[in-house]
N, C-alpha and C positions, 0 to 999 in steps of 0.2 A: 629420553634424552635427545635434545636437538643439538645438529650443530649447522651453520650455514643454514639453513631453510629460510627460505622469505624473510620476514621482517627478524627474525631469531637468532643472531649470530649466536649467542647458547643458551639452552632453558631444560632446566632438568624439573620434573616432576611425578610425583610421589602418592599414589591415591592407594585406599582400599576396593573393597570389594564391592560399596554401593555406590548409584548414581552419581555422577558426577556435573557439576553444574558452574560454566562459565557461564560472566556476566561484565559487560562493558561498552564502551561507546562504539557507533558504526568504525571499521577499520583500525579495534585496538588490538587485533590478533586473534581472536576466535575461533573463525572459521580457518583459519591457518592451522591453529592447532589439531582442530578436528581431518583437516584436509591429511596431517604427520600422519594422524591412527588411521588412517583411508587408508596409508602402505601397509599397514599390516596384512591386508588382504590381496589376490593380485589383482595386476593391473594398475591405471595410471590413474587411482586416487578418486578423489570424488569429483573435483575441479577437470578431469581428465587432459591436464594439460601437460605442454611438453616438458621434459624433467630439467632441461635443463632453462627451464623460463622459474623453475622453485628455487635455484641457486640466491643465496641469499645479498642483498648488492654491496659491491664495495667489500666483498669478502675473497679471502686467498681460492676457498676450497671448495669443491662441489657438495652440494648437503649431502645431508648422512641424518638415519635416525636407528637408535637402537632402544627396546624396550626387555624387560622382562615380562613375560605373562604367567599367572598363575593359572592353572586349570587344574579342575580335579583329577587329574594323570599327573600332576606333578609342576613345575616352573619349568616356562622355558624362554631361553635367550634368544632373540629375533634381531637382527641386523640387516640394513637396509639404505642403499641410496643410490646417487648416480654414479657412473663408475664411466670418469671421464678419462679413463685410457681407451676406450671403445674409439671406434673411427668415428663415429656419430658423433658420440656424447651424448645421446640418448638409451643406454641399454643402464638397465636397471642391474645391481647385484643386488645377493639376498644371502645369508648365512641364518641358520639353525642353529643353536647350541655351538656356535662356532665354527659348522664345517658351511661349507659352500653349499648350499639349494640347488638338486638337480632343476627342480622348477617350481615358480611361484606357486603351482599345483600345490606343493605342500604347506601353503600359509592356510589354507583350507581345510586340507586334513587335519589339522588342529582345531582350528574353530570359525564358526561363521560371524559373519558382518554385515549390515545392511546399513543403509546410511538415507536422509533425506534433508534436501535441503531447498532453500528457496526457489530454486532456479526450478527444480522438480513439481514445484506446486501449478506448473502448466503441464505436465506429462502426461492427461487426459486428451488435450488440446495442438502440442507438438507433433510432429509426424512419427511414427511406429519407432525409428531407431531409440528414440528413448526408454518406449516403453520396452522394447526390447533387452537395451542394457542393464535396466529397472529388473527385471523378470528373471534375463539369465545369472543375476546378483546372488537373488534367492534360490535358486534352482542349484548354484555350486555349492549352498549353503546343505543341500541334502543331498547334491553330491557332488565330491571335488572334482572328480574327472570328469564334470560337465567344462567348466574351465580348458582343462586342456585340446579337449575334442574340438572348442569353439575356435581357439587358438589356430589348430588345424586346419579349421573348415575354412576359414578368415584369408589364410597366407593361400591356401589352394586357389581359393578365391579370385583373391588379387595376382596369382601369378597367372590363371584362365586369361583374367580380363586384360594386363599385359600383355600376354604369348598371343589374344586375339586383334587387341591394337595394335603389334609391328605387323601381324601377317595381312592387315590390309594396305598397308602401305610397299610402294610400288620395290618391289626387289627383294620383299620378307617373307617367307612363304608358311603360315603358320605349321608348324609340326605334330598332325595327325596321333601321330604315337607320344608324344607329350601332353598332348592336347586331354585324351582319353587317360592318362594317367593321372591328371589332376581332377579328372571327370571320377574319376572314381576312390579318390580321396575328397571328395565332395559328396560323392553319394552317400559312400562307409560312414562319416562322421555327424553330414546331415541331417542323416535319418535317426541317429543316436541322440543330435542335438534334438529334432525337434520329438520323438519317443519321452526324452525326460523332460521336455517343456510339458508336454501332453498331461505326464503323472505329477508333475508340480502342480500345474495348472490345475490340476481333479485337487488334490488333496486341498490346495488353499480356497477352492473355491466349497468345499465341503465345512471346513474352516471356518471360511466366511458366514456359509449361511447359517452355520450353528451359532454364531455368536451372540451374545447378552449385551446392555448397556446400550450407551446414547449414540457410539457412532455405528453409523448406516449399516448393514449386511449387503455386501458387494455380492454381486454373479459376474465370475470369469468363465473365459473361453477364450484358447489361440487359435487364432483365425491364419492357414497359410495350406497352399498346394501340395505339400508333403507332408504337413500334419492331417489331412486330407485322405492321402493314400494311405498313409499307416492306420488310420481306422478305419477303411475297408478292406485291408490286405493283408499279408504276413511279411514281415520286414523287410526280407529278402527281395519281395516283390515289390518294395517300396522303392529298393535301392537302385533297382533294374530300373524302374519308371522313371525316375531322376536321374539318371544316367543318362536315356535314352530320352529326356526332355533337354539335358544340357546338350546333348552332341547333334538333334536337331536345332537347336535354337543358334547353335554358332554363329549364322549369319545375321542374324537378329540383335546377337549381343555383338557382335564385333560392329554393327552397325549406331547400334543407338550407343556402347559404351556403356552398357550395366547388363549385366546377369538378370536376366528376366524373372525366372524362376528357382528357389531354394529355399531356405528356413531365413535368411537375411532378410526376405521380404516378408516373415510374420509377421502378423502381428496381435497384441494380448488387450481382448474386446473386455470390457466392463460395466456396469452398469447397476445401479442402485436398483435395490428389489424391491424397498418399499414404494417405489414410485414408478420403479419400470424404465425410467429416465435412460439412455445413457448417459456416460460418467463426462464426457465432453459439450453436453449439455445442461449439469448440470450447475449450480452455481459457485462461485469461488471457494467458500467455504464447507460446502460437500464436495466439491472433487477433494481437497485438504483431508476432510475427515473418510471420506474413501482410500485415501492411502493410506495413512495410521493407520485404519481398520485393516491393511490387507498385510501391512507389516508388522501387524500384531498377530496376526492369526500366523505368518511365519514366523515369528519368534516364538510361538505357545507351542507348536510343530518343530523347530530346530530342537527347540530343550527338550521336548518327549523323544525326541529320536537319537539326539547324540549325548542328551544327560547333563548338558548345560545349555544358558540360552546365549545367544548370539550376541556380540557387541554391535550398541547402537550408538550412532551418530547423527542425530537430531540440531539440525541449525535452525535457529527461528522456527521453530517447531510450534510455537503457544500463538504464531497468526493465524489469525482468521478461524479460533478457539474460542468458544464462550466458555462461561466457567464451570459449566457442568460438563462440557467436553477435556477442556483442563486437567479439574480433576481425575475425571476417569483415566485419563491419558496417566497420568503419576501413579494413579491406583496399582493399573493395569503392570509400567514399568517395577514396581516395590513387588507385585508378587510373582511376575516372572523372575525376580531376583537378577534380573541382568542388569550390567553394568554399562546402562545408558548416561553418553553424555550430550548434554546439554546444552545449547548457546543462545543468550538473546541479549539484547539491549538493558533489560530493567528484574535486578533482580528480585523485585515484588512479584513479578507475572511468578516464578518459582518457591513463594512463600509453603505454600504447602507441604514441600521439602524437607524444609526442615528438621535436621534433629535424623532424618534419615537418608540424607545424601551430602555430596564435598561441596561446597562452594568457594571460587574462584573467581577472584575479580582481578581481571586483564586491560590492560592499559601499556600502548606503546610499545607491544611487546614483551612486556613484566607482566610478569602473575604471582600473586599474593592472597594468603587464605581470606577468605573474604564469609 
């Protein structure tokens, strides 16, 4: 159930347990819809945009979305949106079965989410942050308190790279002993971040190369300085080294304005194995079916380890698919049983569907079984 969201002043909707599949012209609400179930998970949605730019216009209230999920432990009630008494107007609230969410942490603990969309079908070719957000997505998916750690390492972050831009400035004197505090809530979490990138990264690329059918068999590898030291070291000695690469580098980063060195700067290498290629090299419609292929191999992995599969969020998903690729791609979603939804332009490209998934035709905002 919406209410206020973007084009939505209200839209209530009601599906089962298979596939789900919108279908309608450019800019009749789709990706909006898919963008509402992006808050099920944390974080700021698949659009990553600011919350209070989702308010819906010309409306009194700030959005809100609230869902029930079924999962095999039971239903549960999810509440969700902006909560414009905050100073900001950008702090998100969350409720549970009606009490208040210590932290979106626990949208995770329930169940996982991956999402892809067009804008992602250069994430081969963009610069690492993508691939990175891409990466750590699935990695909370097999473990929640990857999420929070990240959260952590993120604000340490940003508050280093502040506390080192006043203290070059004339009459600011940075403070040593704050300085080394954050330094080592940078280390502790760091190392934690980039440990369970390491073991995502093994399992999906193990995943990967086991896999059957028409799209590609990816080779992964995270590439970064402290993914580095943890696999020649014992963690502790990992933590110490990143410590002791941040509190030398001070004048480096206070200088140029970025953190030189940490798990920020990974990033997650790919590459097609039948050809050897890398994944940025190669052509539109294989970097396309190299991502499918890697968020397939994590949804086969989410179900065998938490005992359901993951909700997926598939935008224009059927470009730059032939129809052997197509198919397999529906195959694939029908027997992980997860409840993937769907969005494109023409509801022909989803004929296949039929009979075992929703269809939905979205126009203006309205949606209507279709």
């Amino acid at each position: 159930m919406l209410t206020d969201f973007r084009g939505y002043a209200r839209a209530r909707l009601a599906v089962d347990a298979m596939p789900v599949v919108l279908y309608g012209a450019n800019g009749a609400g789709k990706t909006n819809l898919l963008e509402a179930l992006s808050f099920l998970a944390p974080g700021r949605g698949l659009r990553r945009a600011k919350l209070s730019e989702i308010d819906c216009h010309n409306q009194p209230g700030p959005w809100a979305l609230a869902a029930v999920v079924a999962l095999p432990s039971g239903e549960i009630e999810i509440g969700t949106g902006r909560d414009d008494t905050s100073d900001s107007g950008e702090r998100r609230s969350l409720r549970i079965d009606g009490t208040p969410a210590k932290s979106q942490q626990e949208l995770a603990e329930h169940f996982g989410m991956a999402w892809l969309t067009p804008q992602m079908d250069r994430i081969f070719i963009d610069g690492a942050s993508s691939r990175r957000r891409f990466l750590d997505r699935l990695v909370t998916g097999f473990d929640p308190g990857h999420w929070a750690r990240l959260n952590a390492y993120e604000k340490a972050l940003r508050e280093r790279a502040r506390l080192l831009r006043d203290g070059s400035r004339p009459g600011n004197g940075a403070d040593g002993t704050w300085l080394a505090a954050l330094e080592e809530i940078m280390a502790e979490n760091g190392v934690a971040l980039a440990a369970a990138r390491i073991e995502a990264v093994s399992r999906l690329d193990a995943a990967c190369r086991s896999a059957q059918g028409p799209f590609p068999r990816a080779g992964l590898e995270i590439s970064g300085a402290v993914e580095t030291w943890i696999q020649s070291m014992p963690a502790l000695s990992a933590e110490e080294a990143f410590r002791g690469a941040l509190c030398s580098g001070r004048r480096l980063d206070a200088e140029s304005g970025v953190t030189q060195c940490g798990p920020h700067r990974s990033d997650l290498l790919v590459r097609h194995l039948e050809t050897g290629v890398e994944a940025g090299s190669c052509s539109t419609g294989e970097q396309k079916a190299l991502l499918i292929a890697i968020t397939l191999a994590y949804a086969r992995l989410a179900a065998a380890r938490r005992g359901q599969a993951p909700l997926l969020l598939l935008d224009e998903i059927t470009a730059h698919l032939d129809a052997e690729r197509r198919s397999a791609l529906f195959a694939a979603l029908l027997d992980l049983k997860a409840q993937a939804w769907l969005a494109g332009t023409d509801a022909s490209l989803f004929e296949e569907l039929r009979g075992n998934a929703q269809f939905f035709a979205i126009s203006h905002a309205a949606i209507a079984p279709g």
